[in-house]
C-alpha positions in Angstrom: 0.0 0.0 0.0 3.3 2.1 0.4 2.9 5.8 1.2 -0.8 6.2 -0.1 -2.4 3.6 2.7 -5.4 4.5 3.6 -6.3 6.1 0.8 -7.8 3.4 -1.2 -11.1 2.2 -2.1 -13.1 0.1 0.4 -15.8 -1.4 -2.1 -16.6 -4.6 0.2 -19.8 -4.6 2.8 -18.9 -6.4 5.6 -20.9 -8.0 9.3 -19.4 -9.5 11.6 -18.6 -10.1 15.3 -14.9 -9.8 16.0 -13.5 -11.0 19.2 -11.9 -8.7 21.6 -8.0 -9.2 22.6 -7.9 -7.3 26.2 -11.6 -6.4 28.6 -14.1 -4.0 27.5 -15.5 -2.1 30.3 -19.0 -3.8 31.4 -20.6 -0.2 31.2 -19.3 0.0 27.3 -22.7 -0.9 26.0 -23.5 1.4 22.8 -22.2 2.0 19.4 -19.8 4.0 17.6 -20.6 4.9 14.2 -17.9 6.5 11.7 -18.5 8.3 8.7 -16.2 9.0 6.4 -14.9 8.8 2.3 -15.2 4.8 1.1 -14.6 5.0 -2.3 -12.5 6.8 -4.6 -13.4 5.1 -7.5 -16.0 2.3 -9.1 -15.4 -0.2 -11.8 -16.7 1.1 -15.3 -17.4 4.0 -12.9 -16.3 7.4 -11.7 -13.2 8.5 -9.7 -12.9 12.1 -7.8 -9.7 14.2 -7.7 -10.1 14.8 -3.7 -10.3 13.0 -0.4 -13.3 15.3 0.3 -15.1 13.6 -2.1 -14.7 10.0 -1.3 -18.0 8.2 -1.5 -19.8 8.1 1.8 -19.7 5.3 4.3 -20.8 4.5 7.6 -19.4 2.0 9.7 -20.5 0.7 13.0 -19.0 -0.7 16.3 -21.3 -2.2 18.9 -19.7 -3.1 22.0 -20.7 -6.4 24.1 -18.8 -7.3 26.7 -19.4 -10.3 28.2 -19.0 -10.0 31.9 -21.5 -8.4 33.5 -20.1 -7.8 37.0 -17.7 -6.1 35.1 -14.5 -8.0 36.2 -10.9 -7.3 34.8 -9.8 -10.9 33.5 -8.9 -11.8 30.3 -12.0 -10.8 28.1 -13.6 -14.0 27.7 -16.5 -13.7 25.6 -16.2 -10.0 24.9 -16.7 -8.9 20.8 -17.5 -6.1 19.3 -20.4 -6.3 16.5 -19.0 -4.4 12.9 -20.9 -3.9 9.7 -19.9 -1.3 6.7 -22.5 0.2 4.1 -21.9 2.8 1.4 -25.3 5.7 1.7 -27.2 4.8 -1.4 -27.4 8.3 -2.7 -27.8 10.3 -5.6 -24.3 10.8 -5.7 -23.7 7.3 -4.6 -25.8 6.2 -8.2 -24.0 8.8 -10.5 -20.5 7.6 -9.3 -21.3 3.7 -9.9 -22.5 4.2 -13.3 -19.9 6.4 -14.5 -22.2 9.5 -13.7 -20.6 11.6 -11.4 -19.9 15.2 -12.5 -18.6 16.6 -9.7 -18.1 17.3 -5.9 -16.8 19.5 -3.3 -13.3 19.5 -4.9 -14.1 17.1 -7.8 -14.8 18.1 -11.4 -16.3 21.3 -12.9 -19.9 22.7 -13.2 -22.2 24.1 -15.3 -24.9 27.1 -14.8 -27.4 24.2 -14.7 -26.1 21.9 -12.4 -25.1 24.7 -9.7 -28.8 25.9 -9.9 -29.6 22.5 -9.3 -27.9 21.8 -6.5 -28.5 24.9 -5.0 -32.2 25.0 -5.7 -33.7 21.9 -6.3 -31.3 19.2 -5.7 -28.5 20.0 -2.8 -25.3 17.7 -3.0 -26.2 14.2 -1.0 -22.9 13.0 -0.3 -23.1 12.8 3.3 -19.5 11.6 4.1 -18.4 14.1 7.1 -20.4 13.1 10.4 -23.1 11.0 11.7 -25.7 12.4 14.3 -29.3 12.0 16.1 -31.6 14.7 15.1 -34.9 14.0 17.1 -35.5 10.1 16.8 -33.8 9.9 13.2 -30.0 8.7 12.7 -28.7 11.4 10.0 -25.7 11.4 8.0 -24.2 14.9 7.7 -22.2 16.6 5.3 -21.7 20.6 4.2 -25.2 20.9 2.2 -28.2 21.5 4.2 -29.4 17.8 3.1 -29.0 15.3 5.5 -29.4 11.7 4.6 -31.2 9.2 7.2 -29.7 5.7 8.0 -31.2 2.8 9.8 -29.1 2.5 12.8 -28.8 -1.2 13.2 -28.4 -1.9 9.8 -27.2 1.5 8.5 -29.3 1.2 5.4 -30.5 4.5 3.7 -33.9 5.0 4.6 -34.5 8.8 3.1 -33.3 12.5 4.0 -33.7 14.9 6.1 -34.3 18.2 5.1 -34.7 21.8 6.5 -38.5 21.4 7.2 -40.5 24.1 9.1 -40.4 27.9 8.7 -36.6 28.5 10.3 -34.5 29.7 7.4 -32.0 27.6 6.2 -29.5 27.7 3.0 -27.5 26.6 0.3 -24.4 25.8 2.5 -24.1 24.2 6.1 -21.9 23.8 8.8 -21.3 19.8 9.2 -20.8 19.5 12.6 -23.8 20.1 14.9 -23.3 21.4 18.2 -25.1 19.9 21.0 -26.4 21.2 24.5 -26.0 18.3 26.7 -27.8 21.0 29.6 -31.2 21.1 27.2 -30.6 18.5 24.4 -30.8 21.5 21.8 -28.9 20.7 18.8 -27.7 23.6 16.8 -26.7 24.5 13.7 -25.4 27.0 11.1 -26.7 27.3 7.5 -25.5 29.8 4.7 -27.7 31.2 2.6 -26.2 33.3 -0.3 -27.9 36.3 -1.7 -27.3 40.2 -2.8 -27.1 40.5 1.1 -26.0 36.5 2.5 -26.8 35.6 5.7 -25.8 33.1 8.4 -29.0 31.6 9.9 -28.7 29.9 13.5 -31.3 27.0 14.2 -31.8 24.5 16.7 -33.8 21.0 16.5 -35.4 20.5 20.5 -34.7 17.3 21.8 -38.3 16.0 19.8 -36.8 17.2 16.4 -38.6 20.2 16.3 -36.8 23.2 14.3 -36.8 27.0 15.4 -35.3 30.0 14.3 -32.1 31.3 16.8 -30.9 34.5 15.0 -29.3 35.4 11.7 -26.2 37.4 10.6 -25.6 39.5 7.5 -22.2 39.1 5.5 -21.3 40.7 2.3 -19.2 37.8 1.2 -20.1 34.2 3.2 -16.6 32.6 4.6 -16.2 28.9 4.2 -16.9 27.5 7.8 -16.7 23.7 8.9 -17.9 23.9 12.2 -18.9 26.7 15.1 -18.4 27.1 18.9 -21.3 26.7 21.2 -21.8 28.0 25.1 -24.7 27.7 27.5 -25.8 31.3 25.9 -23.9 32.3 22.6 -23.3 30.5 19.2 -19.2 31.9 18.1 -19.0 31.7 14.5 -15.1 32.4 13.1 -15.5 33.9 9.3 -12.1 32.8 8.4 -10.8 35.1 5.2 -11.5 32.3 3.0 -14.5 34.2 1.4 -16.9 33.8 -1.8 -18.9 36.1 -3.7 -22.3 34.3 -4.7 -23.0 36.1 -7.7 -19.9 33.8 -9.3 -22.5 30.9 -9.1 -24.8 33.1 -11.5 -21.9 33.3 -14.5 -23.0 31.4 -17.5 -20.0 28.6 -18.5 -17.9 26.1 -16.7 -16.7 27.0 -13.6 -14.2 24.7 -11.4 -14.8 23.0 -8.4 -17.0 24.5 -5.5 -14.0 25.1 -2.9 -11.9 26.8 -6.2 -14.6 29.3 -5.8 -13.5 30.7 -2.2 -10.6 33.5 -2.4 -8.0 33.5 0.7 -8.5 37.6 2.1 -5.9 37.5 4.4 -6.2 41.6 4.8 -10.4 40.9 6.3 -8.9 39.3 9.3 -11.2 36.9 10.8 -14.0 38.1 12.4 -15.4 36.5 15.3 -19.7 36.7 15.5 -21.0 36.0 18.8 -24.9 35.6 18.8 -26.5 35.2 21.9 -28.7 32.1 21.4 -31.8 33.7 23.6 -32.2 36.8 22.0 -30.6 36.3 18.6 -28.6 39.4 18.8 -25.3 40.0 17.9 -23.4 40.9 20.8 -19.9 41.4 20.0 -17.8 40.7 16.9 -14.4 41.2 17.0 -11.6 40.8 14.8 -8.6 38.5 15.0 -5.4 38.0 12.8 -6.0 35.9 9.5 -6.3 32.1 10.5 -8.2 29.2 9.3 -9.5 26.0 10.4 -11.9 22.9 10.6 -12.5 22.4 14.1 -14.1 23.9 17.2 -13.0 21.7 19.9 -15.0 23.2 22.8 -16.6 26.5 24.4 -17.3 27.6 27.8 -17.8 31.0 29.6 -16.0 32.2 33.0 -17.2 35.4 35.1 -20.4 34.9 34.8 -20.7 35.0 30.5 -18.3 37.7 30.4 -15.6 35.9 28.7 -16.0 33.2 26.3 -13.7 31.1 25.8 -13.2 28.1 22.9 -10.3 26.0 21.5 -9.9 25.7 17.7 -7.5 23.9 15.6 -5.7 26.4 13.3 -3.5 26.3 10.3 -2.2 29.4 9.0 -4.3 29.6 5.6 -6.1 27.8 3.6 -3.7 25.9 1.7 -4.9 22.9 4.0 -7.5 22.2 1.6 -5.2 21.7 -1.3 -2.8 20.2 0.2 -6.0 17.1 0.6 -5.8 16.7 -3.3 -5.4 12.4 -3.8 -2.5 13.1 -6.2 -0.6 15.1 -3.2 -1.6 12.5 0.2 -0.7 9.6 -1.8 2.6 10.8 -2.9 3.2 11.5 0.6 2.9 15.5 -0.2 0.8 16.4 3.0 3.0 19.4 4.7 0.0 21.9 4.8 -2.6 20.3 6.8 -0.5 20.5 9.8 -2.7 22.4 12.7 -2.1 22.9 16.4 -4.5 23.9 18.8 -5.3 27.3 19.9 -7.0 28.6 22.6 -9.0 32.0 22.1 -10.8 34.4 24.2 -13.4 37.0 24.1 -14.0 39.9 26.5 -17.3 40.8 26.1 -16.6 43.9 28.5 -19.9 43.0 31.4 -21.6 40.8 33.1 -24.3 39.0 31.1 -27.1 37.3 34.2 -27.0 33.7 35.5 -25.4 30.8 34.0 -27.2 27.7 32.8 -24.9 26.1 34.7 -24.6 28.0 38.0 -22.6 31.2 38.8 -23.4 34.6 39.1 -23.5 37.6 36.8 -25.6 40.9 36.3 -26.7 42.8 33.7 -24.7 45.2 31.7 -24.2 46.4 28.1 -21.4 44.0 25.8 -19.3 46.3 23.7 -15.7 46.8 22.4 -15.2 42.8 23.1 -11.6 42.3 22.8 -9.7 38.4 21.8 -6.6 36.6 22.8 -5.2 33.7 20.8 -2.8 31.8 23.1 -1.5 28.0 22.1 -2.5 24.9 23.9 0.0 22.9 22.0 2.6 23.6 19.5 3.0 20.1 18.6 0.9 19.0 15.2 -2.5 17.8 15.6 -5.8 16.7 13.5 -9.3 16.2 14.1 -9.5 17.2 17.6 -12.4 16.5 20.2 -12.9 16.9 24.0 -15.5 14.7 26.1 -18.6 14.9 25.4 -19.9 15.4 29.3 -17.5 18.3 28.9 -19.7 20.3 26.1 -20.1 23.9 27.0 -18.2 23.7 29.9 -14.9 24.2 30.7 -12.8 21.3 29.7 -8.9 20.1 30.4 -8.4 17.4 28.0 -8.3 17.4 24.2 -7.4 14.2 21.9 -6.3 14.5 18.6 -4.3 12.4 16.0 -0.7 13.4 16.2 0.8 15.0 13.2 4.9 15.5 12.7 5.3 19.1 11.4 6.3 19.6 8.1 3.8 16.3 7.8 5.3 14.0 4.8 2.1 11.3 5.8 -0.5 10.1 7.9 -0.9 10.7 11.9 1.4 8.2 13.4 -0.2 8.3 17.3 -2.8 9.8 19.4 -2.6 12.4 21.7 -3.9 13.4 25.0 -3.5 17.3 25.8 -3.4 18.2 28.9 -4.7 22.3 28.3 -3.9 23.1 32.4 -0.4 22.0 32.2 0.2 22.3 28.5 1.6 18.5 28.2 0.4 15.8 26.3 1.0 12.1 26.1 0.9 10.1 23.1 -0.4 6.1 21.9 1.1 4.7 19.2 0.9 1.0 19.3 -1.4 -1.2 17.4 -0.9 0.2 14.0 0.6 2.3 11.6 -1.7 5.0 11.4 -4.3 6.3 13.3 -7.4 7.8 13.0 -9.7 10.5 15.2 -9.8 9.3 19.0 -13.4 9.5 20.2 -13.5 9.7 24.2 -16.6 8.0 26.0 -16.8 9.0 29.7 -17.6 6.9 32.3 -21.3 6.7 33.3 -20.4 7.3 36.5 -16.6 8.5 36.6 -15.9 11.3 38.9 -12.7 12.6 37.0 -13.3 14.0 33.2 -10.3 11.6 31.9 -12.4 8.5 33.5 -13.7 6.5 30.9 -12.1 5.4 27.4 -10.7 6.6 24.2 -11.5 4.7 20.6 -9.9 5.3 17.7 -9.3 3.0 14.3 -5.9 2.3 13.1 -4.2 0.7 9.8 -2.1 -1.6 10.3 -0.1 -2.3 6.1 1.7 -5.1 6.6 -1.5 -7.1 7.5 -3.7 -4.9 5.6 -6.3 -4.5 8.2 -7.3 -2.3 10.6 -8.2 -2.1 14.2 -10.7 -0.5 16.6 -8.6 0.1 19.5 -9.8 1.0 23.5 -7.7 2.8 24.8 -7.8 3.4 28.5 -8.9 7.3 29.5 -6.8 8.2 32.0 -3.5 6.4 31.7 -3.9 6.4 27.6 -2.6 3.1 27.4 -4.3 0.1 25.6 -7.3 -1.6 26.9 -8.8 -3.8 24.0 -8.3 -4.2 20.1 -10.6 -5.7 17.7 -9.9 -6.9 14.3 -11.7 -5.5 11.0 -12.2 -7.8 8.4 -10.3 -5.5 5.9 -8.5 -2.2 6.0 -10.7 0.8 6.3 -9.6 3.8 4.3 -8.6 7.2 6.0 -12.6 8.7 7.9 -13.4 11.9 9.4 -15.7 11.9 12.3 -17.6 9.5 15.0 -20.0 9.7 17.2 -20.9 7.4 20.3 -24.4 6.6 21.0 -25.0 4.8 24.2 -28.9 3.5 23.1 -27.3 1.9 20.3 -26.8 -1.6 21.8 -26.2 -4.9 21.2 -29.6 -6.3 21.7 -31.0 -3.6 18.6 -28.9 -5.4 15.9 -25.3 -5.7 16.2 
């Protein structure tokens, strides 16, 4: 597989219970499911230039450990239950019959398609994320066009549009943001217009869909993800900016990302919305930076400063630097990031906490940021705990990435953001994908619990879910795939998923 493993084509659909080497904790009862690019070509088909645009596939892990008092022996009887399955979408169809005309990075347009897919028909390769929106299981990509899978037997059973009278768009944050206080899940849509606007919504915990505010921009910034606290959505416009009216051009135009223009001399401006009001409350600007991923975000003094952690990379060459021609030649220096820690003075006191705390009332003006770095060493795909959302977190797990990066991460990290230390995993395999923590049910200590991530092992051409203990980061269980699963983005762990629902 030399220097371009994990960037293959998966094309097998596999189920199967796989015995665990090591113990699984007896309170390790739900399911991870990844999402992430399966395909880069078909048979008689169509390829794509980007790993963007890999064909979507969703892959999940039940856990089922066999002791039930919970014992550490040998893990007698404990498996984990797999099964793979491309999304049977339109994009899915065009790409298997030699049909596919383009993607995110993939291929050029013309007048008609774009209208298309921003009108009638949004872009249904849903490759980035899987989440729970009410009682549905979506698939989630950057078009406002979710795609719904059975859970137990991840088949595609529909999509899942913007319904209701909330305002949506023609582009959309992947990554949800939940608020594990209220079950809220909130999102960030961008509709493009003479005058575009960001449009904040949240589904309730029933799948219900209301308007939270909205947020003029004269040229919409490409944004991945957002930063959520008990009161405000933080949106970072990066200066990687688009002006709509390009779309509107009669011709061939190239790919949808060559459309965004890096305007390092904007700055990046930093929106802060409170999520009870909808108004803006401060937006500041910070020095020209972009990124994929908000981490976390939490307030101290009582909502007067918010605080989240990104993970930045200087400009946007990251996104080239993701062509397949460049990571499988081992060309992958830009997409080094590190993670940054920024905060916001929003100058008062803003009332009570969600969460406890004090606080009074008081205008917000002249907010003022700090960038300071967590850690200088290189990281990607980043995520904290998920008991830790919207509050003030210490840990952050990443894969590791050597800076200039010549190929794939080599280890996980833990950060440590109190002391500024990390420690790093790097057994099991080769490389190594995102590392997903699961807290303890009932752990006192926010590293109690444990850390999954998937790695590729070459020589045996497979790869392994590994379990990796949460607070010494060493190695708890493995698992054996039946083949080797090409480079993912993002999981999510949901503990209702269990064995006993179709494994």
């Amino acid at each position: 597989m030399g220097s371009h493993a994990g960037f293959h084509s998966l094309r097998e659909e596999a189920a199967a219970s796989l015995p665990v080497r090591g113990d699984l904790p007896a309170w390790l009862r739900g399911s991870l499911i990844r999402n992430g690019p399966g395909a880069f070509s078909f048979p008689n088909g169509s390829e794509v230039d980007h790993w963007f645009d890999g064909l979507a596939m969703l892959y999940r892990f039940t856990f089922d450990p066999g002791d039930e008092a919970g014992s550490v022996t040998d893990g007698d009887g404990d498996a984990v239950h797999y099964r793979n399955r491309f999304l049977r979408t339109e994009a899915y169809e065009a790409a298997t019959s030699g049909a596919f005309e383009g993607g995110f990075a993939t291929g050029e347009t013309t007048l008609r398609s774009r209208l298309a897919t921003f009108l009638t028909d949004p872009y249904d390769n849903a490759n980035i994320v899987a989440e729970r929106v009410g009682d549905a299981y979506v698939a989630l990509t950057e078009s406002p066009r979710g795609v719904r899978f059975d859970p137990d037997t991840l088949e595609t059973t529909g999509y899942a549009d913007r319904d209701g009278d909330a305002p949506s768009g023609q582009l959309s944050c992947a990554h949800f943001k939940r608020d594990p206080a209220t079950g809220a899940l909130v999102t960030v849509d961008t509709e493009f217009g003479r005058t575009s606007r960001y449009h904040v919504t949240a589904w309730t915990a029933g799948g219900d869909r209301r308007h939270v505010g909205s947020v003029e921009t004269d040229r919409p910034a490409y944004m991945h993800s957002f930063a959520l606290t008990p009161r405000y959505v933080v949106l970072t416009e990066f200066p990687l900016r688009l002006d709509p009216r390009r779309f509107l051009k009669p011709g061939r135009q190239p790919p949808f990302i060559e459309q965004f223009e890096w305007e390092p001399e904007r700055g990046t401006r930093i929106v802060v919305l409170d999520r009870t009001t909808g108004d803006v409350v401060a937006e500041p600007t910070a020095a020209p930076v972009f990124g994929f991923h908000h981490v976390n975000a939490f307030e101290r003094d009582g909502g007067t400063e918010v605080v989240f952690d990104l993970e930045t990379v200087p400009d946007a060459t990251a996104i080239d630097s993701l062509y397949l021609e460049n990571v499988r030649a081992g060309e992958m220096g830009a997409i080094v990031g590190r993670v940054d820690r920024f905060t916001l003075d929003l100058g008062a006191a803003t009332g009570a906490d969600r969460y406890g705390g004090g606080g009074g009332d008081g205008d917000r003006d002249d907010a003022a940021v700090s960038r300071e770095t967590l850690y200088d060493g290189g990281t990607a795909l980043p995520t904290s705990s998920p008991a830790r959302w919207c509050r003030e977190h210490r840990y952050v797990y990443a894969m590791g990435m050597e800076a200039p990066v010549t190929e794939w991460a080599r280890r996980v990290v833990k950060l440590d953001a109190e002391s500024g230390t990390a420690e790093s995993f790097d057994a099991g395999g080769d490389y190594f994908g995102e590392p997903i923590f699961v807290p303890a049910p009932d752990g006192e200590r926010e590293d109690e619990g444990v850390v999954l991530t998937v790695a590729l092992d070459v020589d045996a051409d497979r790869s392994r879910l590994l379990v990796l203990d949460g607070e010494t980061f060493t190695e708890r269980a493995r698992a054996t795939l039946p083949h080797a699963v090409p480079f993912d983005f993002h999981g999510r762990y949901f503990p209702e998923l269990r064995a006993a629902s179709g494994g």
